[in-house]
C-alpha positions as CSV (number, residue, x, y, z in Angstrom):
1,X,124.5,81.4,115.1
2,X,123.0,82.2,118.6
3,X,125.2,84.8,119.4
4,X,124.1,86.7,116.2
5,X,120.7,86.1,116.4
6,X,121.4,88.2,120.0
7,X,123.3,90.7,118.4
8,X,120.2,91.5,116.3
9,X,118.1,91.8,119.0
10,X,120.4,93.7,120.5
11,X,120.6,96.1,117.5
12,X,117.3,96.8,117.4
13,X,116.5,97.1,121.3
14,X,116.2,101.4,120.3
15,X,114.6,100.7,117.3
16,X,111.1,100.3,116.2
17,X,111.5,97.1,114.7
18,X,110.6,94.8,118.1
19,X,107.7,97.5,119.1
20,X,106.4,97.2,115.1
21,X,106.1,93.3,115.8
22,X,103.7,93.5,118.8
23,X,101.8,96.5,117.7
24,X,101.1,95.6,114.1
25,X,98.8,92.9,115.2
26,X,96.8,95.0,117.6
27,X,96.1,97.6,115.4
28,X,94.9,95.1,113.0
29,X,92.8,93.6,116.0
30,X,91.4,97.0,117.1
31,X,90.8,98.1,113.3
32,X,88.3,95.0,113.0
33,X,86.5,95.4,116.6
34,X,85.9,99.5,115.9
35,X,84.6,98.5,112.3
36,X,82.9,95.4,113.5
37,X,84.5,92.7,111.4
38,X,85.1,89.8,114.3
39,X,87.1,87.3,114.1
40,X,87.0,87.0,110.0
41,X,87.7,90.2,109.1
42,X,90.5,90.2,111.2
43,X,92.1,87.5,109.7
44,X,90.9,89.3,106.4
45,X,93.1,92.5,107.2
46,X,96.2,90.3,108.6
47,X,97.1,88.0,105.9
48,X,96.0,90.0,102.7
49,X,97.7,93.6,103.8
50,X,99.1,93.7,107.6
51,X,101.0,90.5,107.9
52,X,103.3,91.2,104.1
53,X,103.2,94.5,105.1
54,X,105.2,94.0,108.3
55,X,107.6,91.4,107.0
56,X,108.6,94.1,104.4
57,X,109.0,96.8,106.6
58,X,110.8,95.2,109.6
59,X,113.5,93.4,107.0
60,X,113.6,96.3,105.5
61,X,114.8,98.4,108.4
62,X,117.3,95.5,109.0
63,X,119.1,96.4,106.3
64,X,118.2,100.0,106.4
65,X,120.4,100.0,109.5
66,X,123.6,98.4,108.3
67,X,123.1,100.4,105.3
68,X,123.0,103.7,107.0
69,X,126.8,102.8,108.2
70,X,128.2,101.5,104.8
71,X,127.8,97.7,106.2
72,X,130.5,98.3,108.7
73,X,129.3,96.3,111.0
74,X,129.1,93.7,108.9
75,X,132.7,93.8,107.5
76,X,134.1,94.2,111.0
77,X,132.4,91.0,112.2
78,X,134.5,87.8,112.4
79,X,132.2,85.4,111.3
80,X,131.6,84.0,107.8
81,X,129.1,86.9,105.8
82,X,127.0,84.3,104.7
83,X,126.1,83.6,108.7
84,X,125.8,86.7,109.4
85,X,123.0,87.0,106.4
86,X,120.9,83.3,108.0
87,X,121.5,85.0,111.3
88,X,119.1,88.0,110.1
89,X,116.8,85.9,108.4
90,X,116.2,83.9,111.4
91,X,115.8,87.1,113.8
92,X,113.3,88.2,111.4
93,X,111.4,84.5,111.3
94,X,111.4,84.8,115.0
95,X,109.5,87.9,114.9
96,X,107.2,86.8,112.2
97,X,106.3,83.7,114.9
98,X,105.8,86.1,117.6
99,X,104.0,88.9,116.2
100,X,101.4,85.7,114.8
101,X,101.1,84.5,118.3
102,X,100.3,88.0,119.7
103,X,97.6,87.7,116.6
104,X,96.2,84.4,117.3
105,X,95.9,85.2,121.4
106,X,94.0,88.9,120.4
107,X,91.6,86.3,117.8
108,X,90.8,84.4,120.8
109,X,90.2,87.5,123.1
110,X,87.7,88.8,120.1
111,X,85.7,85.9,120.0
112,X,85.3,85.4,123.8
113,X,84.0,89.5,123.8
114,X,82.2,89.2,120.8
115,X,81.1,86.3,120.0
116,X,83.3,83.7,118.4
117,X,83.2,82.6,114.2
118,X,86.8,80.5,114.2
119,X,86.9,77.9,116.5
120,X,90.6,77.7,118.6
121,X,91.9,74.8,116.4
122,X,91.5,76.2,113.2
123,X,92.8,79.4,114.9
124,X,96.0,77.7,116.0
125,X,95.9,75.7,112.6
126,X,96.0,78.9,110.8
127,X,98.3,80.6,112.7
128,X,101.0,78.1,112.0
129,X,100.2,77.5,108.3
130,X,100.5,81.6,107.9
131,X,103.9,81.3,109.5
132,X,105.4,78.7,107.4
133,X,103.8,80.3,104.0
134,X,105.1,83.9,104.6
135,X,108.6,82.7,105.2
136,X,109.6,82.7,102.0
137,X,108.8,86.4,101.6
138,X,111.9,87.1,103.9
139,X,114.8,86.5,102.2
140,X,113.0,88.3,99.1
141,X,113.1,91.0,100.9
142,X,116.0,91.5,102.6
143,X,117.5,91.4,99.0
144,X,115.2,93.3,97.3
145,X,116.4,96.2,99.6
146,X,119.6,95.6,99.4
147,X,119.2,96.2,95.7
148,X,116.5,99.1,96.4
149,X,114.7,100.4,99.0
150,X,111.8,100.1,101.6
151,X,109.3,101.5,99.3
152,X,110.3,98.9,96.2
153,X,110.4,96.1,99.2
154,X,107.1,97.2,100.8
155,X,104.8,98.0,97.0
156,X,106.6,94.6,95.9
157,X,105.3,92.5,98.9
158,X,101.7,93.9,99.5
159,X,101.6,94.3,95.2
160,X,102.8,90.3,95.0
161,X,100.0,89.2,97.9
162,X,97.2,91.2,96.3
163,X,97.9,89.6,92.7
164,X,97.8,85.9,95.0
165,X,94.5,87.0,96.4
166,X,92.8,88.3,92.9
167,X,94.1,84.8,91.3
168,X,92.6,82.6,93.7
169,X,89.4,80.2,92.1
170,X,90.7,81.6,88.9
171,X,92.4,79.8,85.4
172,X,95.4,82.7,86.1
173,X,99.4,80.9,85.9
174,X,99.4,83.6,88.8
175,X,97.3,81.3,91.3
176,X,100.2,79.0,91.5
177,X,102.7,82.0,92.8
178,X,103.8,81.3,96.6
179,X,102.5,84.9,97.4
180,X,98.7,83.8,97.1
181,X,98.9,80.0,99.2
182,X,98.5,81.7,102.4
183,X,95.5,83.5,101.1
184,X,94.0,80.0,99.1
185,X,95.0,77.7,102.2
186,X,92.8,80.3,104.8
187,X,89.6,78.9,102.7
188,X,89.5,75.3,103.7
189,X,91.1,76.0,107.1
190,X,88.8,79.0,108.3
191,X,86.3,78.4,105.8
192,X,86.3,82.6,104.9
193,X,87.0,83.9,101.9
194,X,90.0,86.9,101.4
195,X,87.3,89.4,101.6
196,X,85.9,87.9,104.8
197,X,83.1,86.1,103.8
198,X,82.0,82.7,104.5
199,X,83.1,80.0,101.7
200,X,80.1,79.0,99.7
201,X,78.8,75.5,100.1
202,X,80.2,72.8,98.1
203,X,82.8,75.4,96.2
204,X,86.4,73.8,95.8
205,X,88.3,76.2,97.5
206,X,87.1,74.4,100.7
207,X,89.0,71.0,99.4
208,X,91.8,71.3,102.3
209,X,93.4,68.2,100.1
210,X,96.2,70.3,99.4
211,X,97.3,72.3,102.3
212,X,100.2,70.1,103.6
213,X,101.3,69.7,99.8
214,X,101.7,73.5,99.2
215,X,102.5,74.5,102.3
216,X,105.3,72.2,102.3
217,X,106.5,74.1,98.6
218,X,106.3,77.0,100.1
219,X,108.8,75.9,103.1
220,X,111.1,74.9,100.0
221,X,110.8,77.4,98.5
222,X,111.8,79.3,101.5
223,X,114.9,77.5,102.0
224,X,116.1,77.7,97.9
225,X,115.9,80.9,98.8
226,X,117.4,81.2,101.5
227,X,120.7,78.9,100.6
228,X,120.9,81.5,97.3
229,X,121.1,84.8,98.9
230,X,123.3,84.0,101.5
231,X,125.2,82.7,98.6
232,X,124.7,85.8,96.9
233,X,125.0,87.8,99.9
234,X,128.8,85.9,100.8
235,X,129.7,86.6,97.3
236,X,128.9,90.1,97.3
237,X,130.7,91.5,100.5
238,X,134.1,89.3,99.3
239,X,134.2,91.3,96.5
């Protein structure tokens, strides 16, 4: 599993996949300090548009690439397709931890110029709650452009995390979709609302009862779907 891990690294070293990772976050960090957002509105832009964004754009490219060559590379490879499939989720998770960890440093470095609104725990608390929620997302779409395209992959992800935001405080069946936890658990950790605002006093979106509890369904329901398209994925080059 290493060694293909490294071979997608080593795929993408003349790509702009690995420079995507670091630089999404720092435009998303400069956006906020030229329109004066701090701290909040940076996390405001990063998990509601930034942070789905990338994820659908860098797996997209992943399979963009093997794509372009009819999956050659793929078929050609001696291990087991199904491996070869994790092995691309997990590049792609190890990205997603980097690219949050170049966000969470560039938080830090906006509140020490400019006055600081998150405090470093809940920044390093939010940091890895964003990185287990948005898991799941991978896997979708690594499928979904299989099946499709970037565009379908991209419009689906940012589409899916908008409908979470919107549903969140609401009666909506949709408030209970994986897409808008990260967006909900950002209330009683930062204590901001989506749109950057502070949580009013005594609301219930601050009751941080349930963040272990749904973080922990989102983490399964990364790994369901993770065991299924690989499954999927195994099936589909055999035949």
């Amino acid at each position: 599993m290493i060694d293909i891990i490294k071979a997608e690294f080593q795929k993408s070293k003349r790509t702009t996949i690995n420079k995507f990772v670091m630089i999404t976050p720092l435009i998303t960090l400069l956006l906020c300090v030229l329109w004066g957002g701090g701290q909040n509105g940076a996390y405001n832009w990063w998990y509601t548009m930034f942070l789905p964004g990338m994820l659908a754009i860098i797996s997209a490219q992943v399979i963009t690439r093997e794509k372009s060559f009819s999956y050659k590379g793929v078929f050609l490879y001696s291990k087991d397709k199904g491996l070869i499939w994790l092995g691309k989720i997990l590049y792609i998770s190890i990205l997603l931890i980097f690219s949050c960890l170049i966000f969470m440093i560039g938080i830090e470095v906006i509140g020490f110029l400019f006055g600081s609104t998150i405090p470093l725990k809940a920044n390093i608390f939010a940091t890895a709650i964003l990185i287990f929620t948005f898991l799941f997302t991978i896997p979708i779409s690594l499928f979904l452009t299989v099946q499709f395209n970037m565009f379908v992959v991209v419009l689906f992800n940012i589409g899916m995390t908008i409908i979470g935001v919107v549903s969140i405080g609401t009666n909506s069946i949709l408030k209970f979709s994986p897409y808008g936890t990260s967006s909900a658990l950002m209330a009683p950790i930062l204590q901001i609302l989506p749109n950057g605002l502070p949580v009013p006093d005594n609301s219930p979106l601050l009751n941080g009862d349930l963040i272990v509890n749904d973080t922990v369904i989102n983490i399964i329901v990364f790994i369901m779907l993770t065991i299924l398209t690989t499954i999927w994925f195994k099936k589909r080059e055999v035949n």
